[in-house]
C-alpha positions as CSV (number, residue, x, y, z in Angstrom):
1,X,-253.4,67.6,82.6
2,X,-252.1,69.2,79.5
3,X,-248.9,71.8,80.7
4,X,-248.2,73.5,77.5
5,X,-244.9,75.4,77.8
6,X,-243.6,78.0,75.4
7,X,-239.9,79.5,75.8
8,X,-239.2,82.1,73.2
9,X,-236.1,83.3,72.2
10,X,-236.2,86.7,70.5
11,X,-232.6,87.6,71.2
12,X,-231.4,91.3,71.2
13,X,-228.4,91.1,69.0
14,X,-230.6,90.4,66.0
15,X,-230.7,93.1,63.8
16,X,-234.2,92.1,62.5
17,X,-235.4,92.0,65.9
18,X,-238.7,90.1,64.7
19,X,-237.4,86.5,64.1
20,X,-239.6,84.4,66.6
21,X,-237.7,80.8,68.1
22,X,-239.4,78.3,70.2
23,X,-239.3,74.9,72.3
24,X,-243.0,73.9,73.2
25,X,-245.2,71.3,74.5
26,X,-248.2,73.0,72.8
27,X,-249.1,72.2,69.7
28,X,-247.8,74.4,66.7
29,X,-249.5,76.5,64.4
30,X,-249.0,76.8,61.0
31,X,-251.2,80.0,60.6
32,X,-249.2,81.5,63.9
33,X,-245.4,80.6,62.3
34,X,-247.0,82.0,59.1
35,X,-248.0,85.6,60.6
36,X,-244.9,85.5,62.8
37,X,-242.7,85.2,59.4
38,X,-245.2,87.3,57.2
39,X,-244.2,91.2,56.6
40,X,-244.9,93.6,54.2
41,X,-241.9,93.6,52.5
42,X,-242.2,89.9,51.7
43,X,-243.0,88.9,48.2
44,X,-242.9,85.1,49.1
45,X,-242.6,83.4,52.7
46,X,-241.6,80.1,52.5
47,X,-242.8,77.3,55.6
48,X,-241.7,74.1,56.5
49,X,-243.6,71.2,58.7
50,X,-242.0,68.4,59.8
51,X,-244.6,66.2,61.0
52,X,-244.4,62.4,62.3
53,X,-244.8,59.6,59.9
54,X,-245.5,55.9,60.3
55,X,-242.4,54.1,59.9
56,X,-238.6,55.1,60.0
57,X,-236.7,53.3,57.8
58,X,-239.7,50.7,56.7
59,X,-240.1,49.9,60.4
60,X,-243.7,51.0,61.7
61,X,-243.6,53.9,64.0
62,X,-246.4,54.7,66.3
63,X,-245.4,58.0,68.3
64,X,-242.0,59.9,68.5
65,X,-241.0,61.6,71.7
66,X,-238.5,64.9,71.3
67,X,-236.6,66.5,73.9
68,X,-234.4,69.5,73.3
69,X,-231.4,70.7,75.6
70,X,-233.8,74.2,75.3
71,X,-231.5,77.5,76.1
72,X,-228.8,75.7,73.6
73,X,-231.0,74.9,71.1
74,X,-232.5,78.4,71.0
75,X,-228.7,79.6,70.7
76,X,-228.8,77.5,67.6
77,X,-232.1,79.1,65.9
78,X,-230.6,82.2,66.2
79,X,-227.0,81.4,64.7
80,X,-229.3,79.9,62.1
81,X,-231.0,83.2,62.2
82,X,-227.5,85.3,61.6
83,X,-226.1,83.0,59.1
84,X,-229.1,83.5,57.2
85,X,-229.1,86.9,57.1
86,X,-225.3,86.9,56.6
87,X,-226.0,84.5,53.0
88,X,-229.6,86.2,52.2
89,X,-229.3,89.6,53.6
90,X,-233.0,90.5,51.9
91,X,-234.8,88.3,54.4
92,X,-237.2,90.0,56.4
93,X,-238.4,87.3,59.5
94,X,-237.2,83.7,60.5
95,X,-239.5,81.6,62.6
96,X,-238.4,78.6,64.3
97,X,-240.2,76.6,66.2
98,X,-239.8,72.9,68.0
99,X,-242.0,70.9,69.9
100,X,-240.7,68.4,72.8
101,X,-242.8,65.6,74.4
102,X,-244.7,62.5,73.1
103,X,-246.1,63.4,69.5
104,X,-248.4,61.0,67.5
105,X,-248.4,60.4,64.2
106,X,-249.3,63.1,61.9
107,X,-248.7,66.1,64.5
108,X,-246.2,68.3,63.5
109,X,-243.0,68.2,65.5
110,X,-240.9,71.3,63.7
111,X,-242.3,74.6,61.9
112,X,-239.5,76.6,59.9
113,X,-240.6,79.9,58.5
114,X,-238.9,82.3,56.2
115,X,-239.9,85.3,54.7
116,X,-237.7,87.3,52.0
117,X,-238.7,89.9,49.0
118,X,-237.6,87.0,46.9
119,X,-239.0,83.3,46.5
120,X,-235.8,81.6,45.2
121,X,-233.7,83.1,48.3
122,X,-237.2,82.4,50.7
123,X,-236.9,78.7,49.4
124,X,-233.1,78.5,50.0
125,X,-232.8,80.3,53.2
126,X,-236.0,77.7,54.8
127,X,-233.7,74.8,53.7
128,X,-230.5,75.8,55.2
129,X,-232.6,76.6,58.0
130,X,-234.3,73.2,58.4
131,X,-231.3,71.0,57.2
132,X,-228.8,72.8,59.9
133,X,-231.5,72.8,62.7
134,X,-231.5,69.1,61.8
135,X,-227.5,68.6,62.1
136,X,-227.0,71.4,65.1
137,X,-229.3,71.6,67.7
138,X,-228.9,69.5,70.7
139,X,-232.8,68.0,70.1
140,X,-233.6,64.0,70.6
141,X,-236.2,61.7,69.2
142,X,-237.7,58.5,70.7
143,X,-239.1,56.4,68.3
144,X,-242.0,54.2,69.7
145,X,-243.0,51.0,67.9
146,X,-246.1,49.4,68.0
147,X,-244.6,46.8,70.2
148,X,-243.7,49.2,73.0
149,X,-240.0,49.3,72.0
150,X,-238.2,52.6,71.6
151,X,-234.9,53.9,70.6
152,X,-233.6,57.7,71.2
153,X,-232.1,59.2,68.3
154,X,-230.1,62.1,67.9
155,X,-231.5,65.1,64.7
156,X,-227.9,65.5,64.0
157,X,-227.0,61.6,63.8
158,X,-229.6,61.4,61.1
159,X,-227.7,63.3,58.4
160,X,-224.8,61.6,59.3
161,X,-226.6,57.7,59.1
162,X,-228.2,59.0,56.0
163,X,-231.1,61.3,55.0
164,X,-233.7,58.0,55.1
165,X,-233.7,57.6,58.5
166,X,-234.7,60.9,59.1
């Protein structure tokens, strides 16, 4: 049985009012985050997918499994949201979305949209966004080695152990 959960988080203080943040089971979509970050006023919208690769670190990796404290981690896709806006004022959507359970290799685990009048600010503002999702939000990773062996690791400890373990 496949229980696919979506929670979003579309919270009224934001000005924009069309930023769209997620924690799902279901798979994501690249041409959904797209469209959600997409407007006409965009002349660039910039996406990031973080999908799972096969080693960490040059160990192999088979699967990773993500869990997410959820109603604090949407908190944090919005502050991303507002510090975005408050940096790049011009952008016009942020998208955000995180999937939780056991993912193999090659699904993607994280979508980050952006979309701004502007490319270089589009480019920037999809960074910030991906790189502070990374340090902030309370979201966990299990990685699963081909022996059966896993370790849980914390988004934001992997900035501070260094960027190639992440």
């Amino acid at each position: 049985m496949n229980i696919a959960t979506t929670i979003p988080f579309n919270p009224p203080s934001q000005g924009q009012g069309k930023d769209s943040f997620a924690i799902t089971f279901a798979p994501l979509s690249l041409e959904e985050v797209y469209a959600l970050a997409d407007d006409p006023g965009n002349g660039a919208v910039v996406l990031i997918s973080g999908t799972v690769r096969n080693q960490t670190g040059g160990k192999p990796v088979v699967a990773l499994e993500y869990q997410a404290y959820e109603p604090m981690a949407l908190r944090v896709f919005s502050q991303i949201a507002g510090d975005i806006r408050r940096q790049w004022p011009d952008v016009n959507r942020v998208a955000i979305h995180h999937r939780t359970g056991r993912l193999q290799v090659g699904e993607i685990s994280v979508l980050v949209a952006v979309g701004c009048p502007h490319r270089d600010e589009a480019f920037s503002a999809c960074q910030y966004a991906i790189d502070t999702l990374k340090h902030n939000a309370p979201i966990w990773k299990k990685e699963h080695a081909p022996d059966g062996s896993g370790s849980w690791v914390s988004i934001g400890a992997c900035l501070e152990a260094g960027a190639a373990n992440c």
